[in-house]
N, C-alpha and C positions, 0 to 999 in steps of 0.2 A: 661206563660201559653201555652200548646199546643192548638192549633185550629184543630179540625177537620170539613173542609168543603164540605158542601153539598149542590152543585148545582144543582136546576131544572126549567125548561123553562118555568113554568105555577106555581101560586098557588094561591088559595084563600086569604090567608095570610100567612106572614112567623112566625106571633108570636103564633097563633091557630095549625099549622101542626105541630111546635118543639112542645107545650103541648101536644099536640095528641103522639109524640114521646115518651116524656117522661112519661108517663100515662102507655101508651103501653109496652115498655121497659122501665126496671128502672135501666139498667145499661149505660144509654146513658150517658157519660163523659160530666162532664166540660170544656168549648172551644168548645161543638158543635155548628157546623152555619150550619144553613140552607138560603140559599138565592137564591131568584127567579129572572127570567129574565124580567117575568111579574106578576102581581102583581094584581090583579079581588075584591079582598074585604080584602083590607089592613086600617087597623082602628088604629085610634090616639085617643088621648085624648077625652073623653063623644062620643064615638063611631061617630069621625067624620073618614071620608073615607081619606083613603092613598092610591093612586090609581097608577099605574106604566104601562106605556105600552112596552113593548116588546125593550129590552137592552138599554134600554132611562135612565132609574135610578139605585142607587142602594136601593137594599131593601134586608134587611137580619135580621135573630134574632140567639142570640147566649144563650148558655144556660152556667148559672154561678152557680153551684154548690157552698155554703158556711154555715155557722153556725153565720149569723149576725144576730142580732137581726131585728124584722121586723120593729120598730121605724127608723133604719138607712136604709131601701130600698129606699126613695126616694131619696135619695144622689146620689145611684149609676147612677141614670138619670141624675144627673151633671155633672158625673165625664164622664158619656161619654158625654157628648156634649162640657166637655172638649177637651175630646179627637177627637172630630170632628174640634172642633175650627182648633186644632195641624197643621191637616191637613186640612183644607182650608188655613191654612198660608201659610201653607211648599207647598201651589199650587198659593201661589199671590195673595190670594182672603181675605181681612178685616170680620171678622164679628166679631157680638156682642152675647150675651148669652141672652135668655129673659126667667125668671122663669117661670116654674118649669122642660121644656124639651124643648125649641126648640133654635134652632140654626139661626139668623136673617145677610141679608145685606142690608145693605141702607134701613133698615127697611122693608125689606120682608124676607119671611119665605124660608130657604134655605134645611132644613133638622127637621126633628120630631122625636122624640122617646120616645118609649111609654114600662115600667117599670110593667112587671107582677111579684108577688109574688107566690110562694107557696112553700109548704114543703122542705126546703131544699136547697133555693136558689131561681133563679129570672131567668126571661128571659128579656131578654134586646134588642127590635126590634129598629132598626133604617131606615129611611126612606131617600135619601140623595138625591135630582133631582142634575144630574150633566149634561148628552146632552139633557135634555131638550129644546123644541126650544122656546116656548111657553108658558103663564103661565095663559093662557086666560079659560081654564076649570075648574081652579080651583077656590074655591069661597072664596079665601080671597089672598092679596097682596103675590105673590109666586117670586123665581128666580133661576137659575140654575147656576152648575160651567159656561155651556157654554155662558147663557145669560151673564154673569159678563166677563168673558174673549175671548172669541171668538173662544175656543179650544175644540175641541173634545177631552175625555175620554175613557180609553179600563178602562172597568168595572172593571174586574177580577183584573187587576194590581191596582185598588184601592181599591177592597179590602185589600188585602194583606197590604195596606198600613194602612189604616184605621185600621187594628186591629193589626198592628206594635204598633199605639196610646192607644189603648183600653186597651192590654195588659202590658200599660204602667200606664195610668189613671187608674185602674180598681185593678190595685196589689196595687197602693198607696190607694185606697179609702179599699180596705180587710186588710192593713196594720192598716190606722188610720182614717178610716170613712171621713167624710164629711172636717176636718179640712185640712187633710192632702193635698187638693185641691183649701181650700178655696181661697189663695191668687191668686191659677190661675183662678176661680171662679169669682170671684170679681173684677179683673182687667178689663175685659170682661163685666160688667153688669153697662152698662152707667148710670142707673136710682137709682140707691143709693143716698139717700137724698131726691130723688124730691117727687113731690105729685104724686101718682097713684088710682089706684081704683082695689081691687081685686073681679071680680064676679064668686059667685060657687052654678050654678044653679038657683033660684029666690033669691039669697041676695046677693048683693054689697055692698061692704066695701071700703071707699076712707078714705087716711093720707098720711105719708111722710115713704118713705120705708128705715128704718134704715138698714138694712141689714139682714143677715140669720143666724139663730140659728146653735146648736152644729149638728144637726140632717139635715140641709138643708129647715130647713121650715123659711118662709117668716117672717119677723120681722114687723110690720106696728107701726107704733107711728098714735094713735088715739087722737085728745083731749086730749095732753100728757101722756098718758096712752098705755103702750106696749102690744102687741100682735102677740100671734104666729098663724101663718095660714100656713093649711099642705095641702091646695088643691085652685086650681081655676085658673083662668082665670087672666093678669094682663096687664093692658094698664094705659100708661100714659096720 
């Protein structure tokens, strides 16, 4: 995939300004990235805030033009957090996957990303604290590359890396959807077998999470009885 990037020093969000793009012009190419330095009203998953201050994170959305069915979009939020995983490795840094988008160490939240659809393909924002100093503002258990290693990051040159991965995870998941990942998927996601509880919205669901379906959606064994869940919240 060619990327074409598009850096600016300020944005409200980078997943909202690429729709705006693409709305606007409809000839914006597949591998556009827009990504900010800072980051004012950056939103994940049930409109929680993804916030960035000034060349501390990365925060970027890229736009994937394709003809997949909209049953398989949620996958594509695997296959990059794949592709994140790639590179927290290839930087020294352990982590795990935790359904349905985020990226975890030592059981905190090290990166987010948040999977919009529409006509024609998907935008794919990801959210990655890497010099972060601190994780004391934000309102649930957070960490950064630098918090985990003690190193400072040049932004720029990870992205470039990061979507080294992307364009790696991202052609297999357009190849063969969700399977084509799954074993990297899966090795990654500690809590297969055990009991969890999935909540989405006012109803909570707790059983034993056998694994993930052809599409990416959650498997839960209920009272011996299986079930597919395509959304929510999931702690063990």
């Amino acid at each position: 995939m060619e990327f074409h990037i598009n850096w600016y020093e300020r944005l409200p969000s980078t997943n909202t300004f690429l729709k705006e793009m693409v709305k606007l012009k409809r000839q914006v190419p597949s591998g556009t990235v827009v990504a900010a330095r800072e980051q004012t009203q950056g939103r994940g998953r049930l409109e929680r805030q993804w916030l960035t201050s000034a060349n501390e994170n990365l925060t970027f959305s890229m736009l994937l033009r394709n003809r997949v069915d909209a049953c398989k979009w949620p996958s594509a939020t695997m296959a990059a957090a794949v592709a994140v995983n790639d590179l927290l490795q290839s930087e020294g840094i352990s982590a795990v996957l935790k359904w349905p988008n985020d990226v975890l160490v030592g059981g905190r939240k090290i990166c987010g990303i948040l999977s919009e659809g529409f006509s024609g393909g998907l935008i794919i924002g990801i959210g990655l604290n890497v010099n972060m100093k601190s994780a004391g503002h934000i309102d649930q258990p957070a960490t950064s590359m630098l918090i985990e290693t003690g190193e400072r990051r040049n932004i720029d040159e990870l992205l470039g890396k990061l979507l080294t991965y992307l364009d790696l995870r991202l052609g297999q998941w357009l190849q063969g959807g969700f399977p084509s990942i799954r074993k990297n998927w899966d090795e990654k996601v500690p809590d297969i077998g055990k009991p969890v509880t999935v909540s989405d919205g006012g109803s909570m669901r707790t059983g034993i999470l056998r694994g993930f379906g052809e599409n990416g959606e959650l498997l839960l064994e209920e009272n011996g009885a299986l079930s597919s869940i395509w959304a929510g919240d999931l702690s063990v």
